[in-house]
N, C-alpha and C positions, 0 to 999 in steps of 0.2 A: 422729704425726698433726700435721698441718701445721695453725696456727690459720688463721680465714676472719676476714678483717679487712672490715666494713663499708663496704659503696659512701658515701664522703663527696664527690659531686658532681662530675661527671666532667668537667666543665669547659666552653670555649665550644669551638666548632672551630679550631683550628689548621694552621696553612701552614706549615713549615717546610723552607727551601732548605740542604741538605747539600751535600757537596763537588760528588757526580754526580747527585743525586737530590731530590726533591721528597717528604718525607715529608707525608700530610694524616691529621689525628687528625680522627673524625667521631664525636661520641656519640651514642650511638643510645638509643631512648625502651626502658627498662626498666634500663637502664646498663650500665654498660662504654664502650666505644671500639672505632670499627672502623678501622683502624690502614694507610695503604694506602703505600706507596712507589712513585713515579711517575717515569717517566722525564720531560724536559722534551715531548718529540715526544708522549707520550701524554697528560701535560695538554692538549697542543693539540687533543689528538683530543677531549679530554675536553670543552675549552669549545667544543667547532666542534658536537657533541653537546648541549649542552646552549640553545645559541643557539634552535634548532627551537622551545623551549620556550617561549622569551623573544617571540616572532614572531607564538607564536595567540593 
């Protein structure tokens, strides 16, 4: 049986640019990380998405 090692603080969010990809780490409230790998074209979709927000 595998030990369960304690959530010690899952960090801030993170952007990180690999060779083709755009890795973003988001911690979500009860912890862990939701872990997302993006292409460049879909971040764009992403912030053109998120702008509407910025607007009302």
């Amino acid at each position: 049986m595998a030990a369960q090692k304690p959530r010690t603080g899952d960090g801030p969010l993170e952007i990180v640019r690999e060779s083709r990809s755009i890795i973003l780490r988001i911690p979500l409230e009860g912890g862990g990380r939701l872990v997302l790998d993006m292409s460049e074209k879909d971040i764009e979709e992403l912030k053109e998405s998120l702008k509407q927000f910025d607007e009302s």
